[in-house]
Biotite code that builds the C-alpha atoms (Angstrom):
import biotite.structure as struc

atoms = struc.array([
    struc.Atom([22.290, -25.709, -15.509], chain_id="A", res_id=1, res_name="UNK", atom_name="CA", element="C"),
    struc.Atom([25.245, -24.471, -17.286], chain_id="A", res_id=2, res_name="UNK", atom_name="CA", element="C"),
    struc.Atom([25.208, -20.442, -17.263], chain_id="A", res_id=3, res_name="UNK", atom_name="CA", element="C"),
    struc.Atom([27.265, -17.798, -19.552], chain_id="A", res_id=4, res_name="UNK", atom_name="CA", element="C"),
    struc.Atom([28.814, -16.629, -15.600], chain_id="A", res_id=5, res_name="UNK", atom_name="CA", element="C"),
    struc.Atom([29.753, -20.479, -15.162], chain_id="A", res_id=6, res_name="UNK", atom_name="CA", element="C"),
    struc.Atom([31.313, -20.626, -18.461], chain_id="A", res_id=7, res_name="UNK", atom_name="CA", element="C"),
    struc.Atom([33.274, -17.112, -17.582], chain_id="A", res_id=8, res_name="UNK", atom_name="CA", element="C"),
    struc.Atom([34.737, -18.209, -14.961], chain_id="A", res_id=9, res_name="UNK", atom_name="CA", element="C"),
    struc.Atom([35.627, -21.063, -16.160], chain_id="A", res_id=10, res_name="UNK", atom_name="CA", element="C"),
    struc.Atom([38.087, -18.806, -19.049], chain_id="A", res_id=11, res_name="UNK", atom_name="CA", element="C"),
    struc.Atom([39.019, -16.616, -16.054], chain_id="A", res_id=12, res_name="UNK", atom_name="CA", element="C"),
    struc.Atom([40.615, -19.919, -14.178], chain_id="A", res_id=13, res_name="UNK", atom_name="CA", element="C"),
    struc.Atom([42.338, -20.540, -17.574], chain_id="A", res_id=14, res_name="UNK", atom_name="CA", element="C"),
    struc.Atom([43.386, -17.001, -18.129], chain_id="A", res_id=15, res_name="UNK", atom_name="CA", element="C"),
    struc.Atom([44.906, -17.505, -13.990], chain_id="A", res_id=16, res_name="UNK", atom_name="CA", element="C"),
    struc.Atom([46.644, -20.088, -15.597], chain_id="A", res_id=17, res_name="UNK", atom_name="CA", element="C"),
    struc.Atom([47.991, -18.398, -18.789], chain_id="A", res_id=18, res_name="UNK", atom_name="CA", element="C"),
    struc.Atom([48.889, -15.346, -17.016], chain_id="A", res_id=19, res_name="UNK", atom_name="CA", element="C"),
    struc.Atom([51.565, -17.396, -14.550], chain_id="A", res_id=20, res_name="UNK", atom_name="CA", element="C"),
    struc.Atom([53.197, -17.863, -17.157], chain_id="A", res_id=21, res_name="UNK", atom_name="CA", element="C"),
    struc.Atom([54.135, -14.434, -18.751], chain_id="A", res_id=22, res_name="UNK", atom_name="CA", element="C"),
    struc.Atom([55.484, -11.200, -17.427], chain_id="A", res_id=23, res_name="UNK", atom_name="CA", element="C"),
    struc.Atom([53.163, -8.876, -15.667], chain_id="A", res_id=24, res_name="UNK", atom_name="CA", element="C"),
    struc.Atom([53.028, -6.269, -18.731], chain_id="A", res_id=25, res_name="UNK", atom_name="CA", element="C"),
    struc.Atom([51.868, -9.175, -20.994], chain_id="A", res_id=26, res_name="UNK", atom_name="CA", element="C"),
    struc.Atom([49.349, -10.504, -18.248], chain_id="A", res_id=27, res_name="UNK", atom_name="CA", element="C"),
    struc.Atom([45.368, -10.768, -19.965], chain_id="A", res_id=28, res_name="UNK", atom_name="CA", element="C"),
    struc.Atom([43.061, -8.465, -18.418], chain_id="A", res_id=29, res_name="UNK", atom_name="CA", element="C"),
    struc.Atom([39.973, -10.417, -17.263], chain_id="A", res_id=30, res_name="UNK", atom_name="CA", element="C"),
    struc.Atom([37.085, -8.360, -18.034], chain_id="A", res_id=31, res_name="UNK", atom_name="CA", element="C"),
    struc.Atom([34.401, -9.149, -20.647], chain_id="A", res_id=32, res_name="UNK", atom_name="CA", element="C"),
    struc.Atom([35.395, -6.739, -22.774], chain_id="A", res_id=33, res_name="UNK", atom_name="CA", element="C"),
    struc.Atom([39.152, -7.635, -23.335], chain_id="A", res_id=34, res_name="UNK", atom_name="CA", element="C"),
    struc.Atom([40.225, -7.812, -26.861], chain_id="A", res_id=35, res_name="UNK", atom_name="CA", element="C"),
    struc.Atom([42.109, -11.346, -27.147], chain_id="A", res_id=36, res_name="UNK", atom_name="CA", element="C"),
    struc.Atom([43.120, -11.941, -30.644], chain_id="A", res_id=37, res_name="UNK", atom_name="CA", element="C"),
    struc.Atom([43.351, -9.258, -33.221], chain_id="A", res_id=38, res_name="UNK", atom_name="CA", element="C"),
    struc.Atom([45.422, -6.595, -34.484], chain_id="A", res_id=39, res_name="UNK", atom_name="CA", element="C"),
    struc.Atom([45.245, -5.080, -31.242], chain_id="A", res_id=40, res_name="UNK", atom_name="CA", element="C"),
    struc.Atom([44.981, -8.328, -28.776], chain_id="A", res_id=41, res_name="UNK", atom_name="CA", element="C"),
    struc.Atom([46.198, -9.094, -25.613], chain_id="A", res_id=42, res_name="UNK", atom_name="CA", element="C"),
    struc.Atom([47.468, -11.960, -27.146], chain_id="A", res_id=43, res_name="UNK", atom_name="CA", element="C"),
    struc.Atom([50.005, -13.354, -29.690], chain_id="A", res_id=44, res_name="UNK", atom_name="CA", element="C"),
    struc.Atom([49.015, -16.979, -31.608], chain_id="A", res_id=45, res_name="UNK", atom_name="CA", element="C"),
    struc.Atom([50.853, -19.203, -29.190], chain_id="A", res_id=46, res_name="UNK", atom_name="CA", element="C"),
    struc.Atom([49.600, -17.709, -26.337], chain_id="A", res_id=47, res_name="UNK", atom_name="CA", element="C"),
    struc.Atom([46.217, -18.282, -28.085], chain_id="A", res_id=48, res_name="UNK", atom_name="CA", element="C"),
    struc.Atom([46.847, -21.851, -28.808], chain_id="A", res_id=49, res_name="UNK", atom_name="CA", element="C"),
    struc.Atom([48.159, -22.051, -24.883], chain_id="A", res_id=50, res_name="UNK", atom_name="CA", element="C"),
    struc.Atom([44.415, -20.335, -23.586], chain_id="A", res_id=51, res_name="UNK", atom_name="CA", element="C"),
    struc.Atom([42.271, -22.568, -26.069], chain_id="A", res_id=52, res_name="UNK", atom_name="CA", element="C"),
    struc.Atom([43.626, -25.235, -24.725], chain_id="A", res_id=53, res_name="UNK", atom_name="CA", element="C"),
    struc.Atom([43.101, -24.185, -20.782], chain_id="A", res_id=54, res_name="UNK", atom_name="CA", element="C"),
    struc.Atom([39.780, -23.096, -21.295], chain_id="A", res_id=55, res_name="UNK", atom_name="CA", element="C"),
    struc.Atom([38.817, -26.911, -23.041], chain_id="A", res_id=56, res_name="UNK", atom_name="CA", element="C"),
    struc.Atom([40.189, -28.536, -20.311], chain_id="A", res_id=57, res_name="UNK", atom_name="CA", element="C"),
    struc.Atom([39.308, -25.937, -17.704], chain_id="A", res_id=58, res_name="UNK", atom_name="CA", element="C"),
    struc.Atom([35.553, -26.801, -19.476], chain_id="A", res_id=59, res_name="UNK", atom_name="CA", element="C"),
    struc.Atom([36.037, -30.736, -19.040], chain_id="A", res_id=60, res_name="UNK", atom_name="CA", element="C"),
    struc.Atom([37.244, -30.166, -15.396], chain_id="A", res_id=61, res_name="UNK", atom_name="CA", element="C"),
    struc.Atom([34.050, -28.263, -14.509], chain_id="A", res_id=62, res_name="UNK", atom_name="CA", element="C"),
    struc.Atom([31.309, -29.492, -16.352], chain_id="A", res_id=63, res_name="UNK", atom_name="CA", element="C"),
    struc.Atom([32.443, -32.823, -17.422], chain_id="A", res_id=64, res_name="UNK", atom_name="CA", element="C"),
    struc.Atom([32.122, -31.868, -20.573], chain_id="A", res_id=65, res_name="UNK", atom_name="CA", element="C"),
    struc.Atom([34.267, -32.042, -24.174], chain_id="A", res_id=66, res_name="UNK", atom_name="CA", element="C"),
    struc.Atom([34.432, -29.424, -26.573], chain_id="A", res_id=67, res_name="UNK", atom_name="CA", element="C"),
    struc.Atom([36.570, -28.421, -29.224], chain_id="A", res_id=68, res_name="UNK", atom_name="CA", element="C"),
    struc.Atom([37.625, -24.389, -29.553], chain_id="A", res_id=69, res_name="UNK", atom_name="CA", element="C"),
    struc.Atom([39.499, -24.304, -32.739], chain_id="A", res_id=70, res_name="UNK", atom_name="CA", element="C"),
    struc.Atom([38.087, -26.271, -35.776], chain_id="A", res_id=71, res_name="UNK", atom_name="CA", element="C"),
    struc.Atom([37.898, -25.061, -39.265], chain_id="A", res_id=72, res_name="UNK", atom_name="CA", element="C"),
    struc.Atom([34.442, -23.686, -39.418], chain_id="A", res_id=73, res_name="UNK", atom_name="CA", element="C"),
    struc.Atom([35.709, -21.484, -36.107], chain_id="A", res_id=74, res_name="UNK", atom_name="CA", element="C"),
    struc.Atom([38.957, -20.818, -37.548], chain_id="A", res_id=75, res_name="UNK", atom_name="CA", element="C"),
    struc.Atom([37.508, -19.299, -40.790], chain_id="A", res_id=76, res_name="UNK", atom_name="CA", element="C"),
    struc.Atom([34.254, -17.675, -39.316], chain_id="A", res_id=77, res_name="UNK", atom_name="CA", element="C"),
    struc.Atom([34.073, -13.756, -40.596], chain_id="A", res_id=78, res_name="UNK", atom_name="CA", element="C"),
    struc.Atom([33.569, -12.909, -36.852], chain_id="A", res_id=79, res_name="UNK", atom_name="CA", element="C"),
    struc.Atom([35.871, -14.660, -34.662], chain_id="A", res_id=80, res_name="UNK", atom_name="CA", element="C"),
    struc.Atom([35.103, -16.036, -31.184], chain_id="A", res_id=81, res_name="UNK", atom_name="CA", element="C"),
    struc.Atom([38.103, -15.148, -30.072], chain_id="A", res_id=82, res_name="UNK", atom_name="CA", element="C"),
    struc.Atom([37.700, -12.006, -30.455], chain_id="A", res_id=83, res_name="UNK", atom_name="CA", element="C"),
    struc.Atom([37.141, -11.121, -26.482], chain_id="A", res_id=84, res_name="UNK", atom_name="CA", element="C"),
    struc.Atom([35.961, -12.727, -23.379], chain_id="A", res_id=85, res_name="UNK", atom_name="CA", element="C"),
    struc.Atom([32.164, -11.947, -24.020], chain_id="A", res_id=86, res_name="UNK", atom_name="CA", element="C"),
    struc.Atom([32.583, -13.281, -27.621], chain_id="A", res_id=87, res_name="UNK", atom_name="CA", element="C"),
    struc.Atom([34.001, -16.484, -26.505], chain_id="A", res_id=88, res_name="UNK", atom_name="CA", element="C"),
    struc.Atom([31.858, -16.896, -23.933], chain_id="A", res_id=89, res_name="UNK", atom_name="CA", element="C"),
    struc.Atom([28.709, -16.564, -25.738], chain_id="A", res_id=90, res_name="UNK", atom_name="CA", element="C"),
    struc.Atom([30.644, -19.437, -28.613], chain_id="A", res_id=91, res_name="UNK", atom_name="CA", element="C"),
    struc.Atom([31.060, -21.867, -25.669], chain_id="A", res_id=92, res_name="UNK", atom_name="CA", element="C"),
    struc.Atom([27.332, -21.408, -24.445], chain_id="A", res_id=93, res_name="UNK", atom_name="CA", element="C"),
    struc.Atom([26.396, -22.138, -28.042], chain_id="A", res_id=94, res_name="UNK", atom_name="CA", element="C"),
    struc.Atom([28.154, -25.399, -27.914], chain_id="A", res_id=95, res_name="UNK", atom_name="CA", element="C"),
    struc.Atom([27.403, -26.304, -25.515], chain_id="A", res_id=96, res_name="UNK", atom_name="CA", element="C"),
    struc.Atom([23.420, -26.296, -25.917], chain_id="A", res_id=97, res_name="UNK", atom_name="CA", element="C"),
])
């Protein structure tokens, strides 16, 4: 059984990932309550695109298992997923039910 812990780690191995990559004052915080994406994010759009794309295949490593983190309905939703860590977390348990 896939868990919400499972599912964080599996964003913390792509935020490991993500944070190699850019200097240590831009590095993502890995706590549940880290703002990712808004006016006051840890995180600029690329950077964004970069994670999303980590955490899908970070999610197909682990749990042999495909799922798509930026569509239109997501993209447009009046609360965002992306929000933080707990947000997204909770949007990949949902669909992955």
């Amino acid at each position: 059984m896939i868990t919400q812990d499972n599912i964080q780690e599996s964003i913390y191995q792509a935020i490991d990932a993500i944070n190699e990559t850019l200097p240590a004052d831009k590095q993502i915080t890995k706590t549940e309550e880290t703002v990712l994406f808004d006016a006051s994010g840890a995180i600029d759009s690329l950077e964004l695109t970069l994670l999303i794309v980590a955490i899908e295949q970070k999610i197909e490593q682990n749990f042999s298992a495909r799922i798509v983190l930026a569509d239109e309905t997501t993209m447009s939703a009046e609360h965002s997923p992306f929000r933080t860590i707990k947000d997204l977390t909770a949007h990949i348990a949902q669909l992955m039910e």
